[in-house]
N, C-alpha and C positions, 0 to 999 in steps of 0.2 A: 868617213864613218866606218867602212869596212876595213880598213888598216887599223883602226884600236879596236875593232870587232876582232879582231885577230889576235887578241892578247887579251883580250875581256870578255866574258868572264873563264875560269877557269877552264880545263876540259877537265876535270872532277865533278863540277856545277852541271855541267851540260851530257854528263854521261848519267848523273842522279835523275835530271829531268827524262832522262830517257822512260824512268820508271812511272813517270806520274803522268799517266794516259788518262784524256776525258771520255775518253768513247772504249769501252773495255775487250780487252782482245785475251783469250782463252787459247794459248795456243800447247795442247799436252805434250807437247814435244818439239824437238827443233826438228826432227824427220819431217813431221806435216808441215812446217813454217816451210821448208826448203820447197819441200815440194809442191804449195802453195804457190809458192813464187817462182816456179817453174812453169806452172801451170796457167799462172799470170803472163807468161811472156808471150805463151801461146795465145791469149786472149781470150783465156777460160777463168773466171774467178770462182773459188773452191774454198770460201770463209768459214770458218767453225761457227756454227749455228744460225746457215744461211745454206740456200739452196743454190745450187752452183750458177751461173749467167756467166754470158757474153760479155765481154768488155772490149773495148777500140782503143788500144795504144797508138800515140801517147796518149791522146783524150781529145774524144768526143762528145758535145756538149748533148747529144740525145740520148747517152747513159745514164746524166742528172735526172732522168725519168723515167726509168728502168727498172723493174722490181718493185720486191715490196716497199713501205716506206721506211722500215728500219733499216735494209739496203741502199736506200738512196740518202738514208743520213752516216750510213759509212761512208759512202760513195763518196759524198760534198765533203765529208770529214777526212778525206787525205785516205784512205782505207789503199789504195794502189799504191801507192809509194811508199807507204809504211811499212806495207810488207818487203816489198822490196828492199827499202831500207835496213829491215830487222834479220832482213835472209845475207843481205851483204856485210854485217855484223857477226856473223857466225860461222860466214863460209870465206868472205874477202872474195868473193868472187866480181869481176868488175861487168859484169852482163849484168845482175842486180841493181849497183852503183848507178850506169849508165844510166838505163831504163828509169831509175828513182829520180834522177836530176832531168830527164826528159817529162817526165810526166809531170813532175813537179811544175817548172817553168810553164809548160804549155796549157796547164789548170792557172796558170795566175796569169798569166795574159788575157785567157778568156773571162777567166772572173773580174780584171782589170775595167775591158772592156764593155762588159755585156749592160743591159742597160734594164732588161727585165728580170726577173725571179725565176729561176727554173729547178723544178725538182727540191731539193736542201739547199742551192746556192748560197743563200743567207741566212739560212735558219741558225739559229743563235747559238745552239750548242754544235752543230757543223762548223761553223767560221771560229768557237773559241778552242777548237779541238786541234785546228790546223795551227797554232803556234808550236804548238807541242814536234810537231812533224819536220816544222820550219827549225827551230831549232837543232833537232836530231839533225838534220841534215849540213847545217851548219858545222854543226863539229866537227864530222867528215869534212867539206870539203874547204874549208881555212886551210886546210896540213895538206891538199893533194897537190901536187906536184903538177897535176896541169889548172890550176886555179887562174884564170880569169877575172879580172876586177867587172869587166861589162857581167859576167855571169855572176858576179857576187853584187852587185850592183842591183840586176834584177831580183835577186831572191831576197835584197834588203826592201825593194821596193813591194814587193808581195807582202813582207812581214809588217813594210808603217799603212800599208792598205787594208790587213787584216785589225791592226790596233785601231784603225780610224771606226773599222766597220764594230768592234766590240765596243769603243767609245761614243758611240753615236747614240743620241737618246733617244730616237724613235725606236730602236733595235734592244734596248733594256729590257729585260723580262725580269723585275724587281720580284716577284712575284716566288717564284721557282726555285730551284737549285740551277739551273740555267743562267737566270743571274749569277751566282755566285762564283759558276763557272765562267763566263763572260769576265770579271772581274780578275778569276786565277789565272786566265788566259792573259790580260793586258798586262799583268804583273809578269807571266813566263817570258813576254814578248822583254816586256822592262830589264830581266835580267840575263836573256839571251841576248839583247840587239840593244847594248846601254848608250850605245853613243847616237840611236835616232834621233830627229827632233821630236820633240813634245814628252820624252818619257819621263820626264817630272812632271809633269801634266796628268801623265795617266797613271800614275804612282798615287797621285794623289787622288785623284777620281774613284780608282780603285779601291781604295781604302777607305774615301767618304761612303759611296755605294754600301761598302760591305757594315761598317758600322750599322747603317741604317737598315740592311737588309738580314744582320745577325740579331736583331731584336724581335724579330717575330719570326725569321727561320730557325731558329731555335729555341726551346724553351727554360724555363728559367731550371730544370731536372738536367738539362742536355738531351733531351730527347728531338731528332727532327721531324717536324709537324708539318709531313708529306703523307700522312696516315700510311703508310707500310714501311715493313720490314727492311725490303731492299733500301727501300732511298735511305731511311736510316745507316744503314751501312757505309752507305755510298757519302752520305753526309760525311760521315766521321770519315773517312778518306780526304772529302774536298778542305773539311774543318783543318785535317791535321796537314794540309799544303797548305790552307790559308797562313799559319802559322807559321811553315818552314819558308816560306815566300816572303812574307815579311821580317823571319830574318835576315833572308840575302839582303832583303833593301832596307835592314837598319832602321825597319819603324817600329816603335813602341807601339805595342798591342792593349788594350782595354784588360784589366785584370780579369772581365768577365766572360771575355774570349777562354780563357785560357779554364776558368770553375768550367763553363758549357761544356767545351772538348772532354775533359775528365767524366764528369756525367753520361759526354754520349759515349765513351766506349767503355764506363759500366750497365749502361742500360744494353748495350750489345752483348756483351757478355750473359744478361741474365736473357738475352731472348732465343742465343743460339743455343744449338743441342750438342751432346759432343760428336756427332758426325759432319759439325757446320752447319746444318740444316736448320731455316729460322720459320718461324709460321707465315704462312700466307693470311696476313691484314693488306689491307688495299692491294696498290698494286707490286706485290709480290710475288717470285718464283720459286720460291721455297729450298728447292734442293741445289746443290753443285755448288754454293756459296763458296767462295775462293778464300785466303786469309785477305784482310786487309791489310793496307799500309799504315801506320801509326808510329807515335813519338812522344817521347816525354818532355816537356816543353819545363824550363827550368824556372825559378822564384820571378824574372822579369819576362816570363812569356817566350824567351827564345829558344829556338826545337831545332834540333840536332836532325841527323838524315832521318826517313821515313824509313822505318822496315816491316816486312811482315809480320803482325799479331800471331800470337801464342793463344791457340783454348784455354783458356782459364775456367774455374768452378765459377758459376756465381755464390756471391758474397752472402746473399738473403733468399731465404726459405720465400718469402712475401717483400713486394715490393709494391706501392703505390703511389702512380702517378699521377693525382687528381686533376690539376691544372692541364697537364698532354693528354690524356686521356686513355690510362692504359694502367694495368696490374699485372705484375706477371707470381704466379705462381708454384711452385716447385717442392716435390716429393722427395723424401728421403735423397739429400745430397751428399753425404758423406759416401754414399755409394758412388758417387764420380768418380769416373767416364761412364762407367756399364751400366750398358740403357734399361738393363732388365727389370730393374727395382727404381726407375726411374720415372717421374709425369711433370708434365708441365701445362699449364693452366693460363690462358691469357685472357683478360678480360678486355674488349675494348670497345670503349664509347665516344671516342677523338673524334670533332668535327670543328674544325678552322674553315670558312668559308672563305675563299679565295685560294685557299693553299692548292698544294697541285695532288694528283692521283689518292684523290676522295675517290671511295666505294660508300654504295649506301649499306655502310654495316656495323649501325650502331643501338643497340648494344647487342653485341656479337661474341660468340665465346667458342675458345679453340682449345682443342687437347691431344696432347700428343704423351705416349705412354708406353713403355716398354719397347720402345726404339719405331713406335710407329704412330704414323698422324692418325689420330680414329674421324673426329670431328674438326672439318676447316671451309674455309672460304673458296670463290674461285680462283683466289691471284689476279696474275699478270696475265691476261686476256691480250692478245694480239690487235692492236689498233686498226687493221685492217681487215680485219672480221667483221662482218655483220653483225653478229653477235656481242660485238665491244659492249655498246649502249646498255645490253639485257645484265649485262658480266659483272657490272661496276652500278647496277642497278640492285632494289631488296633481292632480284632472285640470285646474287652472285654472294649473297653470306645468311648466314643463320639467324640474323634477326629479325626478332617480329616485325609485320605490316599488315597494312591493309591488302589486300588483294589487286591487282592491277595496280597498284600505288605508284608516282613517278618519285624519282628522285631528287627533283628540280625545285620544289617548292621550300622556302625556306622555313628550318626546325631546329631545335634547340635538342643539347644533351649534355647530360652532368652524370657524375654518381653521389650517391644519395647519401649510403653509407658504409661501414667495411667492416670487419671483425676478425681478429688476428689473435688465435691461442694453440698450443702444440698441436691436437687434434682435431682444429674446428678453423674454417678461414669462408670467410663470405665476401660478396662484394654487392652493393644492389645500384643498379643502373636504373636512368632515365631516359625517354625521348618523348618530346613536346612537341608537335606537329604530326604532317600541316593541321592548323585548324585549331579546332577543339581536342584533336587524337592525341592521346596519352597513353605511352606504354612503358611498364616498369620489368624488369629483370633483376629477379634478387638470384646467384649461384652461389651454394654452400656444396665445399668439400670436407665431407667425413673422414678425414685421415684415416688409413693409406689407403683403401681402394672405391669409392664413394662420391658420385657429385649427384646434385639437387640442383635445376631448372627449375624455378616459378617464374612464372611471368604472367603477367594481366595489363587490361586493358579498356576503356572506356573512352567515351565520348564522339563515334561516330558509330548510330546503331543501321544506318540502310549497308556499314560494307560489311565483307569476313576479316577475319584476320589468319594468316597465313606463315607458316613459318617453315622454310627448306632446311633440313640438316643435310649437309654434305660431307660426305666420307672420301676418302682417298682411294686411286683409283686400284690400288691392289688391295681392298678391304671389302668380304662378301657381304650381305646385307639379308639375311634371313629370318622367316616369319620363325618365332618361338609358339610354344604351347599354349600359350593365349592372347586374343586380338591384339593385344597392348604390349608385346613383348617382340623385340626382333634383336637376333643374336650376330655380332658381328666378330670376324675371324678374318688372318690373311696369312698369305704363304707364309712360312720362314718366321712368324713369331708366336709363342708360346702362348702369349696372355691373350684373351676373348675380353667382348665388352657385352653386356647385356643390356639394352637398353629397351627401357618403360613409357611410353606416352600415356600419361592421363589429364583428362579433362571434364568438360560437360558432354552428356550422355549426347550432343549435335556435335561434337566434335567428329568430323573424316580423319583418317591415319592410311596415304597411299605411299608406295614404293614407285618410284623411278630409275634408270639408268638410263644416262643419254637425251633424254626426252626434249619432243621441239616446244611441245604443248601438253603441259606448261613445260616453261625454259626450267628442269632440275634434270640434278646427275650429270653435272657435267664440273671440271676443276682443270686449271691449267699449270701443273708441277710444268717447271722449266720455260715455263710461257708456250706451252701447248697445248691446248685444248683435247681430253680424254675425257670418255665417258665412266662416271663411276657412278655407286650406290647413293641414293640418297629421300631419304623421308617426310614425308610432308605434310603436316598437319594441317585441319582449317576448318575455323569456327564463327560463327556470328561476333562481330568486333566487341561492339557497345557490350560493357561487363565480363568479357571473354579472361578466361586463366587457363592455364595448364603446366602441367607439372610433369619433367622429364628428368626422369633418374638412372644413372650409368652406374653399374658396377662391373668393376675390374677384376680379374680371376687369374690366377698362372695360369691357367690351362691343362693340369692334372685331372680336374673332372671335365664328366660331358656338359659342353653351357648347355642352357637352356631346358635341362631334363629336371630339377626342383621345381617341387609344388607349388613353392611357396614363395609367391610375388608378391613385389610392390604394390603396396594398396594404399589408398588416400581413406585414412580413419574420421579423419573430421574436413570439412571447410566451411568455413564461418566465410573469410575474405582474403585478401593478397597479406593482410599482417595475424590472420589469426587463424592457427591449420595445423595441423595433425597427420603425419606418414608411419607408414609402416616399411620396416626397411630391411629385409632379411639380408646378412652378411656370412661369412666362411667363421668370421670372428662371433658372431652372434646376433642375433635379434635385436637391432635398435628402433626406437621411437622417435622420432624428429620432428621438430614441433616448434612454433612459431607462434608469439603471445607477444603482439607490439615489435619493441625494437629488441627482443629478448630472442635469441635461438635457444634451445633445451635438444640435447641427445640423451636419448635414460635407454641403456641397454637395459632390456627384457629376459631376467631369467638369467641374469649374465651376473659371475661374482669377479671375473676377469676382466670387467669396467667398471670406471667409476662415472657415472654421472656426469654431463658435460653441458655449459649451458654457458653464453655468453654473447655481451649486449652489442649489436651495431651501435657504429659510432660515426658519427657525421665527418666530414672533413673540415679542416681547418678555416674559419672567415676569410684567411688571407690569400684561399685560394680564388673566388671570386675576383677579389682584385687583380692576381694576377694574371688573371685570363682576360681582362677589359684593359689591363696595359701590353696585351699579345695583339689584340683588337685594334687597342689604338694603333701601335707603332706600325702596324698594316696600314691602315688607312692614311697613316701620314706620308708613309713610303709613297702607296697608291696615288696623292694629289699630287709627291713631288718628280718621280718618274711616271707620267701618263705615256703610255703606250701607243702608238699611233695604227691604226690597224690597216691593214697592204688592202687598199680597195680597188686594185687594179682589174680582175674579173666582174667588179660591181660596175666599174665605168665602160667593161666595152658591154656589159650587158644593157646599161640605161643609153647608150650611143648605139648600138642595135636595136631597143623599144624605139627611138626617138626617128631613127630611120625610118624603122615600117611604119610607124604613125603617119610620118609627112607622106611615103607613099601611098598609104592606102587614104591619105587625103586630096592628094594630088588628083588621084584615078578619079575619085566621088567629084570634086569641082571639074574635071576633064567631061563627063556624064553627064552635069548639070548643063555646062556650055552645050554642049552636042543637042541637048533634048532642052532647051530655048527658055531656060528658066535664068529670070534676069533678081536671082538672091544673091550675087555675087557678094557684096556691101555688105550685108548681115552675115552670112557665113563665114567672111575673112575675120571680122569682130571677133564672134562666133570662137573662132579657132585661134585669136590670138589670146582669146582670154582662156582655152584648154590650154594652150601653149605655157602660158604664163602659172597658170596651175602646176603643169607638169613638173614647168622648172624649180617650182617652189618644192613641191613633195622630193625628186630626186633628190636636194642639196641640202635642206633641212632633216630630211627622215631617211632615206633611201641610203644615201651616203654619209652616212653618220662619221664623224673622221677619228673619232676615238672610242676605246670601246669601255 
């Protein structure tokens, strides 16, 4: 095997894989890599966007539990040797080399070995990460001149123990992009190590999985249905390997593969900004987005090398994704790149149950405008925070709830309708849950500087309803000239936002920054938790509305020093209402009569009249979202997951102990003080006994989840 591994596959193939990392490494310069890996040898690890730790060369299995947990899943994921690997790639120095083939080997014997879970040891996107590494290393050492067959030997036997462990069906996470990457892993292994056994086995495995798992990780727009921005990215990365992997291995690809991939990297395109920057929906980091890797994949689906994306303009002013659950909106594009005369508007109401990094934030609305985020989410909240749970809960985005409201209970969300004309764009959202609660969000943007927040609500009258807007953590948050009005400005950009809270005369209107209680003013740019500005509304639920208006200004006058506010002139109900809406441009009237909007500037000969009808989406989108449904659920019965009940069994084999003791003791008591119930008690205790064992093995240890 490793004498035609020596000639198979190319080193062209295996220096491209170099580039396709599942674990993402930022490293701004080869200075810091070096010195990283200098500082590795020492025993000090020093990873860009990790706090520095101890490590034990070659490897010691008590570092697998070391740190945070995003550290211990570099850890498990080869993170030591790949530095080293990537410092001996640029400098040839062989203290690098050394050290990368020590640490390497001495992680795959203990992983060989070990018989329990420790730390990431198996964690699914750790073990599909380390093929990557295995190979790199590979490359190198076929061609060194002191090459050993026993050591090439071993490190084949690390790579068919790593394919076993991604091929194994209890270890599937169907569910995820973890799957998909498990899948790109047993393919990397397939064409770095072709002459193992089984890897026509896992070729094909790999590609039944992925079939099955591209039917509801993607959707039929190409948008991936991970609800955030990152994973979408990160999609379109794994998407555009899935592709170049099966052309190394010469399989015909699904025509549908290939429409998704095109979709997901125009839906990328319309969500980044031109500084990279994408909004924080679910679990997202918003800023430092790197370019991706991508490929034009030819008429029969085959893709050529991965290379770095190019910013591109988006294509559409308006985009809607009914079925994914997302609109992305955008201001005067012809001005691309310069963000100054630029907004972008994201509506999102996406909720796939099962899918992975759901935030409760539906329907949720984000804006970012003259190169700055004004209104967003919290992102990518740190999983070992306390605060996770509160993060990815209603207080971690801007949508309406109930107050105290969990995010657990299951709920439905759609949009309703949408309206697309030069000057006038709407989108109205839905969310049905728990319960009887119903909440709608209808946003109209008044082209160019102008948005409209209604939302209402009914059907649970003992709660409040509650809604946090969050601002970015360099954005001020100041009270204006009257109760309802707070003026928001930040360093370094020209344009101010003016924003309106109106409601019923019970409506509260508080400012937070930071705050434990309630959890608002808080946003994680970069996946770090800072304190920023943020406002908080809250009103008796049952029949509750309100209405929040932003307008945008260059920043030539002083905000906030006009008279003359937003004022709600009529309300009938959530379809029939009347605003008053003063602009730089003029006096408009904004108005709502069924599924009809009307704008009539006031006094104005320099507009014309503007009025146009929402319009439902397509019947064919319902379908399409009950065959996103299905093809879930089919994946779900046919990879069932097995869940690691190892901590559950020494906890009920610890209950089970102290029970017999402190049973033991009670009958030891009885003998002593001359009580002759011996007979009925043992009864007694084999019929708890026999209870016990029923609850632990039916209920307790449930073996799937």
């Amino acid at each position: 095997m490793t004498e035609a591994g020596k000639a198979q596959p190319s080193d062209d193939v295996l220096k491209e894989m170099r580039t396709h990392r599942l674990l993402a490494r930022n490293w701004q310069n080869d200075a810091l890599l070096i010195a990283a890996a200098e500082n590795l040898l020492k025993g000090r690890a020093e990873i860009p966007g990790f706090q520095p730790i101890e490590v034990h060369l070659p490897f010691d299995p008590d570092d697998l539990e070391r740190g945070t947990s995003l550290w211990q899943l570099q850890f498990a994921g080869l993170v030591v040797p790949e530095t080293f690997l990537d410092a001996y790639e640029r400098t040839g120095r062989e203290e690098f080399y050394e050290m990368a083939r020590t640490v390497l080997l001495a992680f795959g014997r203990y992983e060989k070995k070990a018989w329990l879970d420790r730390g990431f040891l198996w964690n699914d996107h750790a073990v599909a990460s380390r093929a990557r590494t295995l190979a790199d290393f590979w490359s190198i050492y076929r061609h060194r001149p002191d090459y050993r067959p026993e050591v090439a030997a071993e490190l084949w036997g690390f790579a068919a123990h790593t394919a076993a462990l991604l091929a194994k069906p209890q270890l599937y996470t169907f569910a995820t992009n973890h799957g998909v990457i498990q899948n790109l892993a047993l393919w990397q292994i397939c064409v770095a190590f072709p002459s193992l056994p089984r890897v026509g086995e896992y070729k094909r495995l790999a590609f039944t999985r992925l079939k099955d798992q591209i039917a509801f990780y993607i959707g039929p727009d190409g948008i991936v249905l991970e609800h955030s921005a990152d994973y979408h990215e990160f999609g379109v990365f794994l998407l555009g390997m899935v592709l170049r992997y099966a052309t190394f291995l010469n399989l015909d690809v699904p025509p549908e593969w290939v429409r998704k991939y095109e979709g997901a990297k125009k839906f990328s395109t319309e969500i980044r900004r031109p500084d990279r920057s994408i909004p924080q929906f679910g679990d997202a980091a918003g800023k430092g987005v790197v370019a991706v890797l991508t490929g034009q994949p030819d008429q029969h689906g085959r893709m050529g090398p991965l290379t770095p994306d190019k910013m591109e303009r988006p294509v559409n002013s308006f985009s809607m994704y009914a079925v994914e659950g997302y609109a992305v909106l955008w201001d005067n594009l012809p001005s691309w790149p310069l963000p100054a005369r630029l907004s972008q508007t994201i509506f999102a109401w996406s909720n796939f149950p099962g899918h992975a990094h759901k935030h409760a934030d539906e329907p949720s609305v984000l804006l970012w405008a003259g190169g700055q985020d004004w209104w967003t989410n919290m992102g990518y909240w740190p999983y070992d925070s306390p605060d996770r749970m509160r993060a990815e809960c209603w207080e971690g985005s801007n949508a309406p709830h109930l107050t105290g409201e969990k995010c657990g209970p299951p709920r439905t969300s759609t949009v309703l309708s949408s309206l697309k004309s030069p000057e006038l764009y709407a989108v109205e959202m839905e969310r049905r849950g728990p319960g009887a609660f119903v909440i709608r969000r209808l946003v109209l943007h008044v082209v160019p500087s102008a948005w409209i927040v209604v939302d209402d609500s009914k059907g649970n009258p003992d709660k409040s309803l509650e809604t946090i807007w969050t601002t970015y953590p360099n954005v001020r948050v100041e009270s204006g000239n009257t109760p309802d009005l707070y003026n928001l400005s930040a360093d370094g950009v020209t344009e101010r936002l003016k924003a309106y809270f109106l409601g019923r005369p019970s409506m509260t209107i508080k400012t937070f920054r930071g705050s434990r209680t309630p959890f608002a003013g808080w946003t994680a740019p970069k996946a770090k938790p800072e304190p920023t500005g943020a406002v908080v509304t809250n009103q008796p639920a049952d029949d509750a509305w309100a209405v929040t208006a932003w307008i945008l200004d260059d920043g030539t006058k002083q905000v906030g020093m006009t008279t003359d506010p937003v004022r709600i002139l009529q309300w009938n109900d959530a379809r029939n209402w009347e605003l008053y809406l003063p602009l730089d441009s003029g006096t408009r009237l904004v108005s709502r009569q069924g599924d009809t909007i009307f704008v009539d500037p006031q006094k104005s000969k320099s507009h014309a009249k503007i009025q146009g009808v929402l319009q439902p989406p397509s019947a064919e989108v319902a379908n399409q979202i009950s065959q996103l449904h299905e093809s879930f659920e089919t994946a779900a019965g046919r990879y069932p997951r097995t869940r690691d009940l190892f901590l559950y069994r020494i906890r009920a084999s610890l209950l089970g102990v102290v029970i017999l003791l402190l049973q033991e003791i009670y009958f030891f008591f009885c003998r002593r003080a001359g009580r002759n119930h011996s007979k009925a008690l043992r009864e007694l205790s084999l019929a708890g006994w026999i209870i016990l064992a029923i609850w632990v093995v039916f209920f307790y240890l449930r073996t799937s989840s």
